[in-house]
C-alpha positions in Angstrom: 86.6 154.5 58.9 89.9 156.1 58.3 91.6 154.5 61.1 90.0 151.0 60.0 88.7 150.7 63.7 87.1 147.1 63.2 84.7 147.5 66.6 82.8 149.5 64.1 82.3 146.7 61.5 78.3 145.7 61.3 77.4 149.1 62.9 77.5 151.2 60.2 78.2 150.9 56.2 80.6 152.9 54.0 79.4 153.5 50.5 82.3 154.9 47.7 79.7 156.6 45.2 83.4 156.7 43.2 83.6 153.0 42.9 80.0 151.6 43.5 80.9 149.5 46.3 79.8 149.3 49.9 82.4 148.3 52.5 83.2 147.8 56.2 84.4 150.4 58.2 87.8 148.2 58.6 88.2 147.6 54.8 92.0 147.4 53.9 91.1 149.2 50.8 92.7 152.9 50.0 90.7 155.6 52.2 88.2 157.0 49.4 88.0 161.1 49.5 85.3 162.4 52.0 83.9 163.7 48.9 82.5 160.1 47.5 81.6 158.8 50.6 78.4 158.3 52.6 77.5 156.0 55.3 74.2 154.0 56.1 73.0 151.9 58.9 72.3 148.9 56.9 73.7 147.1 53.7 70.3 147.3 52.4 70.2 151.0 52.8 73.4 151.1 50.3 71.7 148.3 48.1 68.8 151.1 47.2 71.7 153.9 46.5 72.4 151.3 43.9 75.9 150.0 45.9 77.4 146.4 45.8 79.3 144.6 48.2 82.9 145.2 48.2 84.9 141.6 46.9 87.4 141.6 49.6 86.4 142.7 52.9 83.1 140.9 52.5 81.0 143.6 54.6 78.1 141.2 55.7 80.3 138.6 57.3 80.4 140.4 60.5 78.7 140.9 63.9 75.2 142.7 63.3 74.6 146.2 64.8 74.3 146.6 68.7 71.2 149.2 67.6 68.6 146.8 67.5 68.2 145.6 71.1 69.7 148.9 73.0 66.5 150.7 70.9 62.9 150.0 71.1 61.1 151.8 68.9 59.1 150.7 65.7 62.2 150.7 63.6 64.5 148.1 66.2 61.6 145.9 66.5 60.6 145.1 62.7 64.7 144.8 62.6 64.5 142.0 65.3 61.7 140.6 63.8 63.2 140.8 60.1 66.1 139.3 61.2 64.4 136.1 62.8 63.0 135.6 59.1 59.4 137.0 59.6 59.0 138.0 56.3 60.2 135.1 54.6 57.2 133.5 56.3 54.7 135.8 56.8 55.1 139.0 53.8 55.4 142.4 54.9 51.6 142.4 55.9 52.3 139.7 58.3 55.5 141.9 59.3 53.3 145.0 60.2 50.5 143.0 61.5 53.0 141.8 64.1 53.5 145.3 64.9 50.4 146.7 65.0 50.8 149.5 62.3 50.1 149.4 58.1 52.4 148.0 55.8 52.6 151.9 54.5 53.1 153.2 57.6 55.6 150.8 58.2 57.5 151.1 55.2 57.6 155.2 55.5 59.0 154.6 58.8 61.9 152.0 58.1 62.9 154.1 54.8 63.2 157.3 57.4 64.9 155.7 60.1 67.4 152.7 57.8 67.5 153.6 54.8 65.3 150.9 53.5 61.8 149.6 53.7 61.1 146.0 55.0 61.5 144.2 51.5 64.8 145.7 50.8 65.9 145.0 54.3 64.8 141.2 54.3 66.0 141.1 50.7 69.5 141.7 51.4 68.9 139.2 54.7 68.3 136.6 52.2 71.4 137.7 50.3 73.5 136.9 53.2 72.4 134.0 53.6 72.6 132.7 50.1 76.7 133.8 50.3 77.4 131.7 53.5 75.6 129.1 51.4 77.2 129.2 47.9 80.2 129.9 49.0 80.5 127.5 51.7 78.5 124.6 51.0 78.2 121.8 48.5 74.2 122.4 48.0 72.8 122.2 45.2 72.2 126.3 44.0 68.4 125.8 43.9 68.5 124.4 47.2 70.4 127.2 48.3 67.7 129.7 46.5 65.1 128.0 48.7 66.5 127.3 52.0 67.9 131.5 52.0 64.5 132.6 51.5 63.7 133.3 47.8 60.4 132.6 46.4 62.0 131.9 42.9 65.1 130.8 41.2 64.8 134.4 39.0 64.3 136.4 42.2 67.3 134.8 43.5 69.5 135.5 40.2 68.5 138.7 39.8 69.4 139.9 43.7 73.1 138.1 43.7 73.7 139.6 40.6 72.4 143.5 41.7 74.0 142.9 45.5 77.8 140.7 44.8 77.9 142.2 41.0 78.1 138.0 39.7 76.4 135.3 39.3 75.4 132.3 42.1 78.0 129.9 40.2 80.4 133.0 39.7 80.3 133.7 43.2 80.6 130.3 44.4 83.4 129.6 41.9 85.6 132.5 43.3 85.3 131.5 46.9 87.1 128.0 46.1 90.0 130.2 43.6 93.2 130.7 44.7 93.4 134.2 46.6 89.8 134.6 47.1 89.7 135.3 50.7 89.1 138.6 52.0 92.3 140.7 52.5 94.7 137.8 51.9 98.2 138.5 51.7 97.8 142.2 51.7 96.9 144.9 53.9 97.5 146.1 57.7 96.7 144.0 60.8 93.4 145.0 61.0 93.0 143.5 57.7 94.2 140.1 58.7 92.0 140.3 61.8 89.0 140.8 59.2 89.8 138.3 56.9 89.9 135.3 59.7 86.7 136.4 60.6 85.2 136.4 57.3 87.4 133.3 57.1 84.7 131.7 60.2 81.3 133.6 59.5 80.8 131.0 56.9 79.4 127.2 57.2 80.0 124.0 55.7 77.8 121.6 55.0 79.4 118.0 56.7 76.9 115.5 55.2 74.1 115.5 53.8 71.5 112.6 54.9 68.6 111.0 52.9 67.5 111.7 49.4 68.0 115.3 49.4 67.9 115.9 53.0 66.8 119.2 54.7 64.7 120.6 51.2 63.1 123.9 51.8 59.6 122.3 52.3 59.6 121.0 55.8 59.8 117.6 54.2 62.9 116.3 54.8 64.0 113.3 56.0 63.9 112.1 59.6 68.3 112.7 59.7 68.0 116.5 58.7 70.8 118.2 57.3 73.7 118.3 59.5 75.6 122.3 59.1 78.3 123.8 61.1 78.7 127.4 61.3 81.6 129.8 63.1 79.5 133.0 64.2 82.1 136.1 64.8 81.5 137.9 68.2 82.7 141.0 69.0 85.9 141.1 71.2 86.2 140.8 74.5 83.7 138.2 74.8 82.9 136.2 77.8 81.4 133.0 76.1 82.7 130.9 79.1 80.7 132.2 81.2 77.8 132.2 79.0 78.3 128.2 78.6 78.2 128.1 82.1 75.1 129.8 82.5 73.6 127.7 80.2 75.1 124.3 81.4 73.9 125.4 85.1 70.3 125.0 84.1 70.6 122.6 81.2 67.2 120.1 81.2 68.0 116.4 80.9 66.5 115.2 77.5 66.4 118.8 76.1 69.7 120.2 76.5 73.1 119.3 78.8 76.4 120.9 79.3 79.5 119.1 77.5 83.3 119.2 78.3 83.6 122.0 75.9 80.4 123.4 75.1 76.4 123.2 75.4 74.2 120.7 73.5 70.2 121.3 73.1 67.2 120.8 70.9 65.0 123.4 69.4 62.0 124.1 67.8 62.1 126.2 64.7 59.2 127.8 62.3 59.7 124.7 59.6 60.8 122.0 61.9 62.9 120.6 64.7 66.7 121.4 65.1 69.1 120.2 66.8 72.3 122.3 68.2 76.2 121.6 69.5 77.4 124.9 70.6 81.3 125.7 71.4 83.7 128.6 71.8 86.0 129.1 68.7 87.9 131.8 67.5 91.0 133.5 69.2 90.7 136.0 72.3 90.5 139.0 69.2 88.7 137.6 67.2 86.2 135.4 69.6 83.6 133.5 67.7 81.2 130.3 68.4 81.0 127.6 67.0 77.9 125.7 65.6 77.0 122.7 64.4 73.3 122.0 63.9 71.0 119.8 62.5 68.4 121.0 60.6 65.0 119.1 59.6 64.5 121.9 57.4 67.1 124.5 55.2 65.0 126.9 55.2 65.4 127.6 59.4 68.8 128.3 58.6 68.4 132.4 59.0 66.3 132.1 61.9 68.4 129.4 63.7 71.6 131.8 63.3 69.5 135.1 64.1 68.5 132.9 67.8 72.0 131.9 68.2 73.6 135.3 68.0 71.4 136.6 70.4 71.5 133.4 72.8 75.0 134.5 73.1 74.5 138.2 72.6 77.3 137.8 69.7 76.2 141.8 68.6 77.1 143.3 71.9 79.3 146.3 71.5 81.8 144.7 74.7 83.9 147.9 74.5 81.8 150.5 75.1 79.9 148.6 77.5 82.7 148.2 80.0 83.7 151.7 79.4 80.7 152.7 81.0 80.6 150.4 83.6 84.2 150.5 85.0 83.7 154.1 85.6 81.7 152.8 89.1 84.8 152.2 91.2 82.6 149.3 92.8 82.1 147.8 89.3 85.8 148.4 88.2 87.7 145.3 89.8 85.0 142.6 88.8 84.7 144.5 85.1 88.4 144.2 84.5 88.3 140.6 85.7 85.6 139.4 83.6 85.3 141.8 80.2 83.6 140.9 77.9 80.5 139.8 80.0 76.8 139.2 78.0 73.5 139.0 78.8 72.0 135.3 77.7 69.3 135.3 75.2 66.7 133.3 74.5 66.0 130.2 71.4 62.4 130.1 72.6 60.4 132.9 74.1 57.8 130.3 75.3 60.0 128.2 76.9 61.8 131.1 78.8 58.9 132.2 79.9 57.9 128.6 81.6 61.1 128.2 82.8 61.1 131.2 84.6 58.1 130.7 86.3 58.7 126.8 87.2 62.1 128.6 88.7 60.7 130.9 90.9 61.0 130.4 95.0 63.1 127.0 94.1 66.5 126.6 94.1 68.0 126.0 90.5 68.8 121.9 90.8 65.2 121.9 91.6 64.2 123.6 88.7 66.3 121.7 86.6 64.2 118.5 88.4 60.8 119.7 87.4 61.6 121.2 84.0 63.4 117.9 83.5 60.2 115.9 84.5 57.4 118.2 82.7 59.6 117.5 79.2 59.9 114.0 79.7 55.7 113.8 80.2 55.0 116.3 77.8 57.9 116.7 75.3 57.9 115.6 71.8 60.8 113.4 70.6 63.3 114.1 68.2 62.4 111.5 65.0 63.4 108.3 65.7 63.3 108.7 69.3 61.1 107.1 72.2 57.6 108.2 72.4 56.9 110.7 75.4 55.0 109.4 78.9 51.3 109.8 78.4 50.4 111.8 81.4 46.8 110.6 81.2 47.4 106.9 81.4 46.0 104.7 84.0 48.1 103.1 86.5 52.0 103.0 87.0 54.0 102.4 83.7 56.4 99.5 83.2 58.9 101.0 85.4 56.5 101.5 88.5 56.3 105.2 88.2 52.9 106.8 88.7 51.3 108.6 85.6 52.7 111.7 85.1 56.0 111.1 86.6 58.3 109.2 84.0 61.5 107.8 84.6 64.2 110.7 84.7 66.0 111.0 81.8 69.9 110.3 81.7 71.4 114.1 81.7 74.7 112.5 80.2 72.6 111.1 76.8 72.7 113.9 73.7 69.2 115.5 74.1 66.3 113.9 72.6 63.4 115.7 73.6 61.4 119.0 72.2 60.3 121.2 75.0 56.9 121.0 75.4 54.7 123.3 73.6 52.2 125.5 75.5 49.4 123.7 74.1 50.3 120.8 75.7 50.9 122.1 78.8 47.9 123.6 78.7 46.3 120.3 78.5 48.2 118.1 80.7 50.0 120.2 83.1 48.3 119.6 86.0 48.5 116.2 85.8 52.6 116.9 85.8 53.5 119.8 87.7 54.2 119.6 91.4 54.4 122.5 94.0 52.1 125.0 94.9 48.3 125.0 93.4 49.1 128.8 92.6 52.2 128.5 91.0 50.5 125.2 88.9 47.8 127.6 88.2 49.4 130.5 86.8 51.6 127.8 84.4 48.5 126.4 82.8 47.0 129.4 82.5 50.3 130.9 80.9 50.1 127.9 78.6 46.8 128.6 77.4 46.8 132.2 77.1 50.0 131.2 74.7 47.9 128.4 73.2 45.3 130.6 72.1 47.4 133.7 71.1 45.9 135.4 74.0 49.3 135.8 74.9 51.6 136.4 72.4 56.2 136.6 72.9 58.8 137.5 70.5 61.6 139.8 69.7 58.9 142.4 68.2 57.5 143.2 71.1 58.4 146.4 73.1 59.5 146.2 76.3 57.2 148.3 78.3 54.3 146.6 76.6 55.5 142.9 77.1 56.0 143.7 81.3 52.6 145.1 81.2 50.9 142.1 79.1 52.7 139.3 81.9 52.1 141.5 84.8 48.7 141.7 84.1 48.6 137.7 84.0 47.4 136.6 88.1 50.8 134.7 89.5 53.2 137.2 87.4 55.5 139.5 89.2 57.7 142.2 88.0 60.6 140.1 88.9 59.7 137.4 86.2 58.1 140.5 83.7 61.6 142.2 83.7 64.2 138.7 83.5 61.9 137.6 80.5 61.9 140.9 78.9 66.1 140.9 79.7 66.2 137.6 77.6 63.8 137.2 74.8 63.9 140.9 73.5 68.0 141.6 74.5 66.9 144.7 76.6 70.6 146.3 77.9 68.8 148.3 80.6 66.6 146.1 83.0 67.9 145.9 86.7 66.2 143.4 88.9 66.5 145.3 92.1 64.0 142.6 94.0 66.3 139.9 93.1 67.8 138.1 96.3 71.1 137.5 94.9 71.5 140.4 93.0 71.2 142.3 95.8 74.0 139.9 97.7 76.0 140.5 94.9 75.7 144.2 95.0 76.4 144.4 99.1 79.8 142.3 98.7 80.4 145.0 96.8 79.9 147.4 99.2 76.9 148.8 97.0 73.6 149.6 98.9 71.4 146.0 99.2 68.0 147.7 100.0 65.8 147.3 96.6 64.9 151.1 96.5 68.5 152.4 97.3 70.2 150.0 94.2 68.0 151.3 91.7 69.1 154.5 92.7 72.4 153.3 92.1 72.3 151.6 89.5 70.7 154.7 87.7 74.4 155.7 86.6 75.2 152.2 84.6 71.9 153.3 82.2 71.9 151.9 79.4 73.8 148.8 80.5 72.0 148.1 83.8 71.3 144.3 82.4 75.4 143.7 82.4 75.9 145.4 85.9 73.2 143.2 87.1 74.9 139.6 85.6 78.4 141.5 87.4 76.5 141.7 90.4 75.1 137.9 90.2 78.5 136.8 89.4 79.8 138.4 92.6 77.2 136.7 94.7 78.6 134.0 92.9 75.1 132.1 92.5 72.7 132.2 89.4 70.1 134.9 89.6 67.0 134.2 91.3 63.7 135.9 92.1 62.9 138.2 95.4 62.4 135.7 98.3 64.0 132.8 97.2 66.9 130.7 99.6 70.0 132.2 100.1 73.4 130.7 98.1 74.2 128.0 101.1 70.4 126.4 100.3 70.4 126.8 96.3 73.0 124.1 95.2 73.7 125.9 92.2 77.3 126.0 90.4 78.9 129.2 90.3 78.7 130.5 86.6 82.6 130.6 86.3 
């Protein structure tokens, strides 16, 4: 804090007692004595010691803490599942429901380990929120109330007033005066590296369409509400590669790959979204760039919380390649590509699918018969065509047989929803082609999500999510631990039985045998994830499960 090291920023809070104000550790204020000062893991933490955010370095416009996905206890999952908006939409009961322990129990535990029990926590969420709004948008104030979270126009008065120390017009007011920005025109470098980045975690609202477009009540207008948002990452930050990744395996209709950035659809508690996703930013201080459309304001938390860790925006870069560049194998391809992150996931269902449709198939014929089953069974965007009816009689109007619709253009902006497990459940064998097993185990996937049999999100723990899909018939390790690796974040998952992985770890002249790797890879804990996405971009293929063809047969694009 003394130095003004910004990597810190996000992972841990400075209160001045002295002053009443909570900062980053980079703040270009004076350094406070020792005396006054105490630090906390979250800003709600200093909200209860009865703190306010500091004015100028704006300490919630930064990355979020790194601690939530490396830990898996009690305490990291209700903060992943906070985050995401979970008690906005379901109350703390529904919060501790989710994770199998007493609101009481709960609450005891998140005071001990954060500072704060879930209500203060997801209070000071919705505080966030409502800043990026007043400050950077045109809304209307009690649309901004709303679509942050609050259940009331008092509630939402009363907690911008305790957290920024003014009120919602007050606050918006100074962001538009003269000087207002963070740091501006004063201060070291660090201080003008913080203040572009508070200058981009913000959004601005381009247009608004319809008669009051994108209200909180999941009634807006078929156009949405069209948002752009410039979420900070922490430096160095691969996002090329990322974009690639994602591009690689993009589903005509759904999603597709751009000259300068990814494109997609998405499925959101309130309504549909859609998403244009680009890198922004400068090489230290990397963001990305977002512009969405939003059927509903109130997604607007939830769609940023799955976009950061899509990108894995929250990594802490640094001390990951410290640790890795230490294995002389690792070293060249570390220094070469720093930065690197593990994808995350907008939809735990979908992953899920999309790993399984995946498996034993080369990626362009993945891309086929995910492409296919959300053309059938997809749900268009409003506006759009209808979807293929896989139960109809006879070819359709384009002689295709029932169940097989006409590919969709992978150059048009997406259109389609994925399809939800419930309709998969229904009509997916009457879509799927391959192997009866394989078609088995995806319908029976679907309907153990259908039913809440079978239940994924970033709540869960890790060794309890494996067990739940290895326990499913037709579900491997393999697919357990990748899923695991990208709906919950998980840093320390190697897939040892993966074909390529294991290519990539032999070119560099790491042991290729299953059992000898994992011995390995025992000394890049907790970061195995990253050293496995080094070791698939030295095989220079995407990743792919035990058994499948080797890189000549798979057809995919290298992610770089």
């Amino acid at each position: 804090m003394s130095s003004r090291d910004a990597r810190f920023d996000g992972q841990f809070i400075t209160g001045v007692h002295s002053t009443g104000i909570y900062c980053r550790p980079s703040c270009p204020a004076m350094t406070p004595k020792p005396g006054n000062v105490s630090f906390y893991l979250t800003a709600a933490a200093a909200h209860e010691a009865g703190l306010r955010a500091c004015k100028r370095c704006l300490p919630d416009a930064v990355p979020g803490s790194p601690e939530w996905n490396i830990r898996d206890d009690l305490a990291a999952r209700a903060m992943r599942l906070i985050g995401d908006g979970t008690v906005e939409r379901e109350g703390v009961p529904g919060l501790a429901g989710r994770l199998g322990y007493t609101p009481r129990h709960l609450t005891r535990v998140l005071v001990a380990e954060v500072g704060a029990g879930p209500l203060a926590l997801a209070r000071a969420h919705r505080a966030q929120t409502a800043r990026v709004l007043l400050t950077s948008t045109q809304l209307p104030i009690t649309d901004v109330a709303f679509a942050a979270g609050f259940g009331s126009i008092r509630q939402f008065n009363e907690t911008i007033a305790a957290v920024y120390e003014r009120t919602p017009s007050a606050l918006r007011a100074g962001a538009r005066s003269p000087g207002a920005r963070a740091g501006s025109g004063s201060g070291s470098s660090t201080a003008g590296v913080g203040a572009r980045v508070d200058a981009t975690a913000t959004a601005r609202v381009h247009e608004r369409v319809g008669e009051r477009a994108g209200t909180t009540t999941g009634e807006a207008d078929a156009a949405g509400s069209r948002i752009s948002l410039l979420l900070p990452a922490r430096a160095p930050f691969d996002g090329q590669g990322l974009l690639d990744f994602l591009g690689v395996r993009a589903v005509a209709g759904v999603e597709r790959r751009t000259a300068d950035g990814y494109e997609r659809t998405l499925r959101l508690p309130h309504g549909w979204a859609t998403l244009q996703l680009a890198l922004a930013g400068t090489a230290g201080s990397p963001a990305i760039s977002c512009t969405a459309r939003l059927s509903s304001l109130a997604d607007l938390a939830p769609l940023v919380s799955r976009v950061r860790r899509l990108f894995d925006l929250d990594a802490d870069a640094q001390a990951i390649d410290r640790a890795l560049v230490i294995d002389p194998a690792l070293a060249e391809w570390v220094r070469r590509t720093p930065g690197i992150r593990v994808p995350g996931s907008l939809d735990p269902d979908e992953t899920l699918f999309r790993a399984l449709l995946g498996q034993q198939v080369s990626v362009a014929s993945a891309r086929t018969a995910l492409g296919r089953l959300s053309a059938a069974l997809g749900d268009p965007l409003p506006g759009g065509a209808e979807p293929a009816d896989p139960a109809s009689e006879g070819p359709g109007p384009d002689g295709t047989a029932p169940g097989r619709p006409a590919p969709v253009d992978p150059a048009r902006a997406p259109a389609l929803l994925f399809p939800t497990a419930a309709r998969i459940a229904e009509h997916g064998r009457e879509v799927l082609r391959g192997p009866a097993a394989r078609i088995d185990t995806i319908v029976r996937v679907a309907e153990a999500l259908a039913s809440g049999e079978l239940r994924l999100d970033v709540g869960e723990s890790r060794d309890d999510l494996q067990a739940r899909l290895t326990a499913l018939p037709g579900i491997g390790p393999w697919t357990a631990g990748y899923v695991a690796m990208r709906v919950l974040g998980s840093p320390d998952i190697l897939l040892t039985s993966d074909l390529a992985l294991r290519q990539g770890a032999e070119r560099l002249g790491l042991p290729a045998r299953a059992s000898d790797l994992a011995g390995h890879g025992g000394r890049w804990a907790p970061w195995r994830s990253y050293a496995g996405m080094h070791l698939w971009r030295a095989a220079g293929s995407a990743p792919r499960p035990a058994g499948s063809p080797g890189p000549s047969e798979m057809g995919a694009a290298p992610l770089r």
